[in-house]
N, C-alpha and C positions, 0 to 999 in steps of 0.2 A: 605609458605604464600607469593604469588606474588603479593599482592597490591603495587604498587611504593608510595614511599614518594612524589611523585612530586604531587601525589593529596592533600597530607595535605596542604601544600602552598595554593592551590584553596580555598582550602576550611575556612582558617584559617581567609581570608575575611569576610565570610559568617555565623551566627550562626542567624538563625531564631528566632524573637519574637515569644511565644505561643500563638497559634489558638485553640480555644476551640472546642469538636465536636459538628454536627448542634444540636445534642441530649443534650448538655448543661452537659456531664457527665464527661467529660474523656478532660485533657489539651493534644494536640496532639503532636506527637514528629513532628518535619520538615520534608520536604523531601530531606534536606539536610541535616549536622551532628549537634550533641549538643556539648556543647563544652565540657562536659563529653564522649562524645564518640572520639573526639578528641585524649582522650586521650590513645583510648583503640582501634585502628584502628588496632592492632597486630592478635586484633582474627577474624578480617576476613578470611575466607577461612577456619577455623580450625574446625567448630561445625559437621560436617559431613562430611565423605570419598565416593571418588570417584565409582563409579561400573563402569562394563563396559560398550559399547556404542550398543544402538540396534542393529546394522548391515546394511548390504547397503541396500538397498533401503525407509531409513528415510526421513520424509519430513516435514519440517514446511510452516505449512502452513498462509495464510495470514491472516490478521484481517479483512479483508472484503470476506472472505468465509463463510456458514453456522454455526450458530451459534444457539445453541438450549437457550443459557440465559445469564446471566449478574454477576458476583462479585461485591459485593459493603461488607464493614468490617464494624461493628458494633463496638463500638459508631462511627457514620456516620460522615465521609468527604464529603458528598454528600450534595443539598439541598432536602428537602423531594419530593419539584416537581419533581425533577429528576426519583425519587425511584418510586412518582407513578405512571408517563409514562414507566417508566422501567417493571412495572407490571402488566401496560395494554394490552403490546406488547410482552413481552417475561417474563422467569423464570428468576427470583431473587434470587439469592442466597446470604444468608448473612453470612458470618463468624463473628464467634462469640462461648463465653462459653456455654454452656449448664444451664447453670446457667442467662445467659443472656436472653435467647427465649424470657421469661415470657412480659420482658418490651419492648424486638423487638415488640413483636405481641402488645400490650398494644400502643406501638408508633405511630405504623403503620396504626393502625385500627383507634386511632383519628383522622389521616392524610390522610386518604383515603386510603391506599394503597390498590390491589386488592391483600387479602392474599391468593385466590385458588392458585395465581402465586409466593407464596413465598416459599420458602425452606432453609434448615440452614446447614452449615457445623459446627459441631463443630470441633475447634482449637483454640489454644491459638494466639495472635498477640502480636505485640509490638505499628503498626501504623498500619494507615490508607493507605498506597499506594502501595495497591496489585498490582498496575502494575509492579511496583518497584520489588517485590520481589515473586507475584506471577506463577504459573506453563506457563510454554511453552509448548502447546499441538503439537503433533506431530500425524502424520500420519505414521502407517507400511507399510511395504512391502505388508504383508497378507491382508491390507485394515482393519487395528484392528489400534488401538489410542493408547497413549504413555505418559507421562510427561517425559520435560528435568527440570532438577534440575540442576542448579548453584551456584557459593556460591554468596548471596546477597553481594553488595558492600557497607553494613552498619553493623558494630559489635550489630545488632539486631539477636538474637538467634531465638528469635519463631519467625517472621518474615522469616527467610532464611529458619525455617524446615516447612511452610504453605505446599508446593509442596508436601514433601513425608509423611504429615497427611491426604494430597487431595486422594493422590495415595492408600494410606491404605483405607481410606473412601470408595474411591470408585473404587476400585479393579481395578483398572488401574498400568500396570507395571512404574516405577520411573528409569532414568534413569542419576545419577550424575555425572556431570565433575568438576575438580579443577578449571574452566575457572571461571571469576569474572565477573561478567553480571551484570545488571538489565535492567528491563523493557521496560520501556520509553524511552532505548538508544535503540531499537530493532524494526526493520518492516523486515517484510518479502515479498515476490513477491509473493511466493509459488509454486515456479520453478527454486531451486536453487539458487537464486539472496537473497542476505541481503543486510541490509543497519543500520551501527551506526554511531553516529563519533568515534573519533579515542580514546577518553574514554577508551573504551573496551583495545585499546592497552597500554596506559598507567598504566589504573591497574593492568593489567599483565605483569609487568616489560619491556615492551616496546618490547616483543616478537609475531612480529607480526605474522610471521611462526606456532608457537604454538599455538595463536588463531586462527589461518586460519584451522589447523588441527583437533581443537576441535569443533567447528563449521562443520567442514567436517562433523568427524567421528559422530558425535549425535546427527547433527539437518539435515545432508545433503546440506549444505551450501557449494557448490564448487565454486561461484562467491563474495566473502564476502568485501563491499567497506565501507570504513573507513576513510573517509576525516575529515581535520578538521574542529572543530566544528564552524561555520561561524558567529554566535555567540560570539562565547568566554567566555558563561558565569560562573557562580559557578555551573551549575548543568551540562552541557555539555553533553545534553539530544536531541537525534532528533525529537522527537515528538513535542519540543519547537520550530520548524522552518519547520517542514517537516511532509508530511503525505500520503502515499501509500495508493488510493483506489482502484485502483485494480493491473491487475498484473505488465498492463504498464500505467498506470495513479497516476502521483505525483502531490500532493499540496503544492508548497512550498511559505512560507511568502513573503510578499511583504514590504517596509517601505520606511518612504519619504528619497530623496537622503539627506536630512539633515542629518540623523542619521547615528550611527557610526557604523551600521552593514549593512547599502546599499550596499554598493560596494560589501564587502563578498558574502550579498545571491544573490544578480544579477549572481554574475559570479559563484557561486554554482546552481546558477536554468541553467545556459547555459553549466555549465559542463555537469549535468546531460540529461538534454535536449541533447546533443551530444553522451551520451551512450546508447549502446542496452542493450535494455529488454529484456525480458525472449523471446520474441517472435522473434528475431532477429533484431528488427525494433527499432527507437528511442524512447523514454519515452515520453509520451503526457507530457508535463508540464503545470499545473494551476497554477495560483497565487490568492495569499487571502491579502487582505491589511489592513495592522495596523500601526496606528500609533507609534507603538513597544511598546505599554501598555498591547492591547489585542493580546493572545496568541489564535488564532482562529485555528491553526491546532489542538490543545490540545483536539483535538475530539474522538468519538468512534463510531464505525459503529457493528451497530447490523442487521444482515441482510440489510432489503432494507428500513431502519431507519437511521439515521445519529443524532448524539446529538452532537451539536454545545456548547463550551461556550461563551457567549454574557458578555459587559459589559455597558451595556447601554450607551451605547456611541454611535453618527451619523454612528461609522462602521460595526455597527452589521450588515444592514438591505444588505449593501452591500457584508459583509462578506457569510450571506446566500445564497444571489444571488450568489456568488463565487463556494458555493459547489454544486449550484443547477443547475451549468453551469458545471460544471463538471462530473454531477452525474445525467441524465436527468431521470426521471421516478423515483427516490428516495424520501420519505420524510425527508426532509431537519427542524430538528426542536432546533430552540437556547433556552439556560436555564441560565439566569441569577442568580448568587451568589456572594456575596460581600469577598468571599475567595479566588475568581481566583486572579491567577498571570499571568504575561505572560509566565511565565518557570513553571505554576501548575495551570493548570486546570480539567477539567473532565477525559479527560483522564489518566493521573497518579492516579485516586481516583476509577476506575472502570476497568471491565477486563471483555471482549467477554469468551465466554463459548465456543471452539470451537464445534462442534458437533462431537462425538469421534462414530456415525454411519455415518457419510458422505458420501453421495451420489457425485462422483467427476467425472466431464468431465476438461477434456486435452487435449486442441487444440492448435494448431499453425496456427491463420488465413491463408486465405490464398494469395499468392501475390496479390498485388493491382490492378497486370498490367496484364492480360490475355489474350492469342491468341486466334481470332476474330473464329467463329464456331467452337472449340475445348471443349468436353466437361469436367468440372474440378473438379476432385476427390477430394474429403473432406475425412479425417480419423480424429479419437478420442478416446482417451483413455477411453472409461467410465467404472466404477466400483463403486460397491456398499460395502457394508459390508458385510461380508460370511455371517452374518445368515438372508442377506436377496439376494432375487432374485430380477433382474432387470425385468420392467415390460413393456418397450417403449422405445426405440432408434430411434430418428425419427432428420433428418435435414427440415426445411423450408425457403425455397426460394423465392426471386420474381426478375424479370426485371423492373427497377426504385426504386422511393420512397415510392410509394402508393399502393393502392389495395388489396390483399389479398393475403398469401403464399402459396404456392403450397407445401406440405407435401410428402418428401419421407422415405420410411424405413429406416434408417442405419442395415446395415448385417454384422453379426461378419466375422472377416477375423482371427479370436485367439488371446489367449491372452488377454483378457480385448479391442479388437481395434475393431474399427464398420466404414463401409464408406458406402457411398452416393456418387454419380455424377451428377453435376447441368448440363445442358446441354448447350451448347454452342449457342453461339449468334452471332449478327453482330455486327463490330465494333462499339464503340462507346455506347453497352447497357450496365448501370449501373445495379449491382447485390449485393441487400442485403440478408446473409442469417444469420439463427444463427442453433442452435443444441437445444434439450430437450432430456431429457429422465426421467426416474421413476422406484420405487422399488415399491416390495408388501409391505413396511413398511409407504408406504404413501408419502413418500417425493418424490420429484420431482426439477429439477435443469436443468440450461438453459445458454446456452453460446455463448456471454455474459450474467453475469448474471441477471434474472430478464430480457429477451429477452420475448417478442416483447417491453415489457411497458419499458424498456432503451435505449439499442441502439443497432446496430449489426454489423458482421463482414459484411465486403464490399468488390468487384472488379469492375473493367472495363473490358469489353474484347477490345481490342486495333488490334491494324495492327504489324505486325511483327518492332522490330527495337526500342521496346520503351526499355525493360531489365524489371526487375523483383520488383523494386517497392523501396520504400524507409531504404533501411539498412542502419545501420552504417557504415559509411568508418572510417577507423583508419584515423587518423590524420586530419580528416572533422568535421566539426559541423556546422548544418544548422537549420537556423532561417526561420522563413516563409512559404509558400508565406505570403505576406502581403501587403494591406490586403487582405481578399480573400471571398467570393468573389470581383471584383474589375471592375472600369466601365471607367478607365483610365489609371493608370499605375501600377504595382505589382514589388513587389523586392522581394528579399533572401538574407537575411545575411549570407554569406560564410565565415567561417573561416577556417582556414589552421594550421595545428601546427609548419609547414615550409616552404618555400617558396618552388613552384610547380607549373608545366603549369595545367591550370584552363581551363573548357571547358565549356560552360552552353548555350544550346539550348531548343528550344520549340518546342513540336513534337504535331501534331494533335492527335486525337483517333484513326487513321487508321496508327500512325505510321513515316507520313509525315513531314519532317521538314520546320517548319514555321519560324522561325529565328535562328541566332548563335547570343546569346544577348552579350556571351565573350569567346574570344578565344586567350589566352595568360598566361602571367608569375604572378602568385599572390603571395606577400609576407605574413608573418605570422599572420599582421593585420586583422581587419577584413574588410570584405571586401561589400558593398553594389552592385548587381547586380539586374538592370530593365529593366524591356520589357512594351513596352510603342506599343500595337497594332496598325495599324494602318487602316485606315475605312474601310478597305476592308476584314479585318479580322473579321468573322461572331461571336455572342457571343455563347458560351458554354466553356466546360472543356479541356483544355490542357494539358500538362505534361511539365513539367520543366523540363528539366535531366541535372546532374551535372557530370562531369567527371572529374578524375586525376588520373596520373597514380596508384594511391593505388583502386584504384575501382573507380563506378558510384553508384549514388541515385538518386531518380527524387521524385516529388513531383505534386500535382495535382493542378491548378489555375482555379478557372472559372469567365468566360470572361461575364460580366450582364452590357450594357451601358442602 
């Protein structure tokens, strides 16, 4: 048993008042401990043994990938509103007894719910917070689906066995580690990259090597980042502060500097803002803002749906506009209940269904910065499910913003890999393209996803001399431009992890160098650099480029007086 005692301390603060469910039947257990379980913290890890781990090529994949339906547990942590947009829009699945159905269905049906979209696992539970303790779907190697099973970090029994009564249920293989997990400390990129706080490492006796390992070996986690928790609360949960909508788009909290967790997520949104993503490139970072009452990342993404929780308060209306800037072509919809917390909202109460036939493309955009009449090879991983056939591999492109794509085949090269060549242009044409493709099982998938109605991957073709586009430099983190567009002066926040000669010029789209904004010694601080044009400089897109001897990154500024 590796739970460390340094969690009893946390928690020894915290023992939840009881919350009734919205069903008026059942007094619910916390999402934290009771002070009965307190006392019984010994049988964590003990109800069920470990099996072996699927084998290489494992994949967790992310919460904003395909999803055929939704978890919510009976007697409901939910509001009914919730359940019956959940039913409008996707398959509901309820957990619950067998014994239960009768008054689900009886609930539901005075409540509106659409019951063609309902369905029931039976299993036994202890609570209400399948995210907490329910299955982590995975992706095979063969393109077949998987559950990880962990031991729950709650001496709840039928709660830690949900995963391998799902797996029985429904003939999906169960695969357990000794590692001490839950839920709502867990996002995935779905490219190797995870993200908890450091939770995960404390419960397991502060072995971080062994959690890195068990993550390898059963979810394929070979990038696994464990900071701590910038919060600092009793439940030490990232979902509570942070939130991965896609593979390089995070949402993390915002609060006024009064409060005593500003400082924290400031320079956790700028750390991460400074690491590479799955794609080699920096993390887009969004910010959502609260007055640290509402807990607005505490969302769930069901396909190209998003359920927000709202607390009627002046920051909902903004907190929407936050995801719906981050998420363009999505519907963005809040649901107000007088049980959210800011450490427990909709999120910890409900749980995406991955889709275990998934239709997956895997791309690495491509660089930002491309030579001027050279034409640029696209490749993609795409695969279906064996018992279905792919029916469309097709890229679409255009030169600028507007007008219409021009459609070409992608042709297998083997192996599950398809490419396309966009053809080359003259400097200075902007190029957006995305990917689709399709199976004879009907589904259909697009990357980015939900392309054209969201947004797509992008380049310039440029003049020799600009480099390859904006990667992470080790020991770099860059802010900005900002703002951008800009009809006056633009900066970049540079910062350094040490002191280093700094380079930062402005290069046209052909390549030409239009100013050296700094060229010199920068210390570790950070550091403000601006380019203040002058009238002779015409308005359009630029390139910023940063240099130090550990590498270069540039970035794109356009020039609108």
């Amino acid at each position: 048993m590796r739970f460390s005692l340094v969690i009893l301390t946390a928690f020894m603060a915290f023992t939840a008042s009881a919350e009734m469910s919205v069903c008026g039947t059942e007094e619910l257990l916390p999402i934290g401990f009771t002070e009965e379980e307190l006392l019984r913290l010994d049988e964590i890890g003990t109800y069920y043994s470990a099996t072996p781990p699927p084998g290489e090529g494992v994949r967790s994949p992310g919460e904003f990938e395909p999803m055929t339906g939704v978890f919510i547990r009976w007697p409901l942590g939910v509001p009914y509103s919730v359940v019956v947009d959940f039913s409008n829009h996707t398959q509901v699945w309820v957990i619950c007894l067998s014994s239960e159905q009768a008054a689900v269905t009886s609930a539901f049906t005075a409540q509106g719910v659409n019951m063609a979209n309902v369905s029931f696992v039976n299993a036994p539970t202890n609570s209400i917070w399948v995210r907490d303790y329910g299955p982590w779907f995975l992706m095979l190697e063969d393109g077949t689906s998987g559950i990880f099973d962990f031991d729950y970090n709650r001496p709840r029994p039928d709660d830690d066995g949900f995963p391998i009564a799902l797996g029985s249920a429904w003939g999906m293989p169960v695969y357990s580690s000794d590692i001490i997990q839950t839920g709502g400390n867990y996002m995935s990129t779905g490219f190797g990259i995870s993200m908890s706080t450091d939770l995960v490492i404390d419960e397991n006796g502060g072995d971080e090597d062994w959690v890195d390992s068990q993550m390898l070996l059963y979810c394929g986690v070979d990038d696994y980042f464990t900071p701590v928790d910038p919060q600092e609360s009793y439940i030490d949960h990232i979902d509570c502060w942070g939130k991965l909508l896609s593979p390089d788009r995070i949402l993390i909290l915002q609060v006024p500097p009064s409060h005593q967790d500003y400082a924290a997520l400031e320079a956790m949104a700028d750390l991460i803002e400074g690491m590479a993503g799955p794609f080699g490139t920096p993390y887009q970072v969004f910010r959502v803002y609260s007055s640290g009452t509402e807990g607005y990342t505490n969302s769930i993404i069901i396909n190209d749906r998003v359920y927000v929780p709202t607390w009627n308060t002046g920051n909902d209306a903004p907190a929407l506009a936050s995801y719906q800037a981050a998420l363009p072509g999505y519907d963005i919809v809040g649901f107000y209940y007088s049980g959210w917390l800011n450490t427990d909202a909709l999120h910890c109460r409900a749980m995406g269904v991955t889709d275990p036939e998934m239709l997956w493309i895997d791309h690495t955009p491509a660089a930002p910065y491309q030579i001027e009449n050279v034409a640029v090879a696209v490749s993609a991983f795409i695969r279906c499910h064996p018992s279905n056939n792919l029916t469309a591999t097709r890229l679409y492109y255009r030169y600028g913003t507007s007008g219409s794509f021009t459609q070409l085949t992608m042709t297998s090269s083997g192996e599950d890999t398809y490419q396309a060549s966009i053809p080359g242009a003259a400097a200075g044409t902007f190029v957006q393209y995305y990917i689709a493709a399709s199976d004879d099982s009907g589904r259909s998938e697009a990357h980015p996803r939900f392309a054209p109605d969201t947004w797509f991957n992008s380049f310039v073709f440029c003049g020799t001399g600009i480099g390859s586009g904006p990667e992470a430099v080790p020991g770099m983190s860059v802010e900005g431009p900002r703002p951008n567009p800009f009809n006056s002066t633009v900066a970049l926040g540079v910062t350094l992890s040490g002191g280093s000669h700094l380079r930062v010029e402005v290069r046209d789209l052909a390549g030409r160098l239009v100013e050296t904004v700094f060229d010199g010694e920068a210390g570790a601080s950070a550091l403000d650099v601006t380019w203040t044009p002058g009238a002779g400089v015409p308005d359009g897109l630029y390139i910023l480029r940063i240099e130090t001897p550990s590498g270069s990154t540039a970035r794109l500024a356009t020039l609108l007086r």
